[in-house]
N, C-alpha and C positions, 0 to 999 in steps of 0.2 A: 751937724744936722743936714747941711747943704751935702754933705759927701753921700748918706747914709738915703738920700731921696734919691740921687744921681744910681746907684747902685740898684734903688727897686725900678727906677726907669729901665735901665738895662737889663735888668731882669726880666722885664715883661715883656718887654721890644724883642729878644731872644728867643720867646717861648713860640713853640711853631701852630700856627692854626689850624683845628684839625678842617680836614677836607670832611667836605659833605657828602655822605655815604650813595654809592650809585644804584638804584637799587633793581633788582635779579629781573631780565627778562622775561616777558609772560609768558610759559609754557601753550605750546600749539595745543589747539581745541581739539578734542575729541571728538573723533565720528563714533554719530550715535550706535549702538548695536543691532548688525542687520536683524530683522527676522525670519524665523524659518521660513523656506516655503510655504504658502498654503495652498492645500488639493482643490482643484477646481470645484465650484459647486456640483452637489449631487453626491459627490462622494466620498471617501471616509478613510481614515487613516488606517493602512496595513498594519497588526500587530507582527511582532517575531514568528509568531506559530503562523500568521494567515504566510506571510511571504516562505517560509519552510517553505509552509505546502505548496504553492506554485514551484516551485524551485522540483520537485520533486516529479522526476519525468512521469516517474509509471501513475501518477494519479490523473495524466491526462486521457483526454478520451482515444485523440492521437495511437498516441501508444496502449492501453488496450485493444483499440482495432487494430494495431499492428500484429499483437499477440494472437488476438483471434484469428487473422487472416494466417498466420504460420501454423498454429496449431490444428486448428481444423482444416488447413489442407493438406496434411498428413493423415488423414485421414485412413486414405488406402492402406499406405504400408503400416497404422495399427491395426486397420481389418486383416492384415496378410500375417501380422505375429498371433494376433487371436485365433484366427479362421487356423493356422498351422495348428496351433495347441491342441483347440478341439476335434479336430481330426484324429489325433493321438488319445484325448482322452474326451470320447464323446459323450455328452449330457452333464459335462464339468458346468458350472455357476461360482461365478464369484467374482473380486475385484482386483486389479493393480493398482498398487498406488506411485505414479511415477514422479518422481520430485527432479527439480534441478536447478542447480544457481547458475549464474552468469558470470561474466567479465565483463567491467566499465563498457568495451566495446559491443556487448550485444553477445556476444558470442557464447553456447553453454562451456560454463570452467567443467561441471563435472553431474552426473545423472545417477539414478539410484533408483530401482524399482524394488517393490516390494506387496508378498501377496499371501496370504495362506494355501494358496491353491496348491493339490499335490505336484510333482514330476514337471513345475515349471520354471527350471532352471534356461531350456531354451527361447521360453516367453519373454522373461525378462531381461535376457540379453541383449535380444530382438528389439522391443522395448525401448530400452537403454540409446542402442544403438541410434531408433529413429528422431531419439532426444537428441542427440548428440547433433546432429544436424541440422535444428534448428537455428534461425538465427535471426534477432529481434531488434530496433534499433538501440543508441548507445544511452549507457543509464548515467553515464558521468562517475562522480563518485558515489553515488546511491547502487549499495548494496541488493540483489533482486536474488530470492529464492525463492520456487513455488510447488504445489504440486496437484498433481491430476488425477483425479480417478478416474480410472478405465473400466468399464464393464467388461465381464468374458459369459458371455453364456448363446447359446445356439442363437443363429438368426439375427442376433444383435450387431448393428452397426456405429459405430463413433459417431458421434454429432457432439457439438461444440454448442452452446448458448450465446448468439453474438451480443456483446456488450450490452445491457440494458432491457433485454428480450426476455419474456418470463415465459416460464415452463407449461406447455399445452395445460389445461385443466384434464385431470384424471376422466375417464368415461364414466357415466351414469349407471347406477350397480341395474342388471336387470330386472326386469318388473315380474312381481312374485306370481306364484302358478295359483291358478284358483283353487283355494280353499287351504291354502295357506298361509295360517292367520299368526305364526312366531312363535306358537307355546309351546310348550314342554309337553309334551304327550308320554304318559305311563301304560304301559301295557298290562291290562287285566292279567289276574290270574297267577300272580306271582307274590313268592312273600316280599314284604317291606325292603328289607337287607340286600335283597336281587332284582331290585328293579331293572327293567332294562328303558334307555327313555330313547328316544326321537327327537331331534331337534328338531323344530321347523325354521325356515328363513334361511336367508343364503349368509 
């Protein structure tokens, strides 16, 4: 009995204690998540379509005026391709229509006129030609093609519309002659089938 006691003593005298578990350092605190900017009072957040559009030279005023100021002072030398034509084919009317794209840097890539007008194969060279020469500031990557119409008829001179300028109002039709009141006047004296009529009014 005395042996059999001696042995659970040893026994337990043996046995190892466990250690007391250390436990896991606090993980470092979070910074809170900044937030966005926000736009100063007054004003409002840009969508994707609003910033395009800034981003897009030709829709500034800038560069319209730019456009304007190249185009219409060429002015002369499309009076000097017109004024030539008509000289050739005098009492001609009608239009060109001159188109032309650019390059990133301003510069025209390539011109292209086009007309119904007869025997004007040296108009629209001429034409061409004085597109060719123009040069506008640079568009970036924003692709620019455009096109002009040209009048051709006697007397007539190029003029441009500057940026935002509206077009003279038409003149006042003139004031009718006395005693003409706009109807339909029938001439006596004839059958129904062969009327012959008068218009009045202008």
């Amino acid at each position: 009995m005395q042996l059999a006691l001696s042995l659970f003593v040893l026994a337990v005298a043996q046995t190892p204690t466990p250690k007391p578990s250390t436990p896991p350092p606090p993980k470092p605190a979070q910074p809170p998540p900044s937030k966005p900017a926000q736009p100063p009072p007054g004003t409002s957040k840009s969508t994707d379509a609003q910033l395009k559009k800034v981003e897009r030279v030709t829709d500034t005023p800038e560069y319209k005026l730019a456009v304007w100021t190249q185009i219409n002072g060429s002015g002369k030398q499309i009076d000097s391709c017109t004024q030539r034509y008509l000289d050739i084919n005098p009492g001609a009317k009608g239009v060109v229509q001159l188109s032309y794209e650019l390059l990133p840097d301003g510069k025209v890539k390539k011109a292209d006129a086009n007309t119904a007008l007869k025997g004007s194969d040296n108009l629209r060279v001429c034409l061409k030609d004085v597109a060719r020469r123009w040069k506008f500031p640079p568009t970036g990557p924003t692709q620019v093609s455009s096109t002009l119409t040209i009048n051709v008829m006697t007397g007539h001179k190029f003029t441009m519309l500057k940026p935002g300028e509206k077009p003279a109002p038409p003149p006042p039709p003139p004031p009718k002659k006395e005693g003409d009141d706009g109807f339909i006047r029938f001439q006596p004296g004839l059958p129904p089938t062969d009327q012959q009529v008068e218009v009045g009014g202008g």
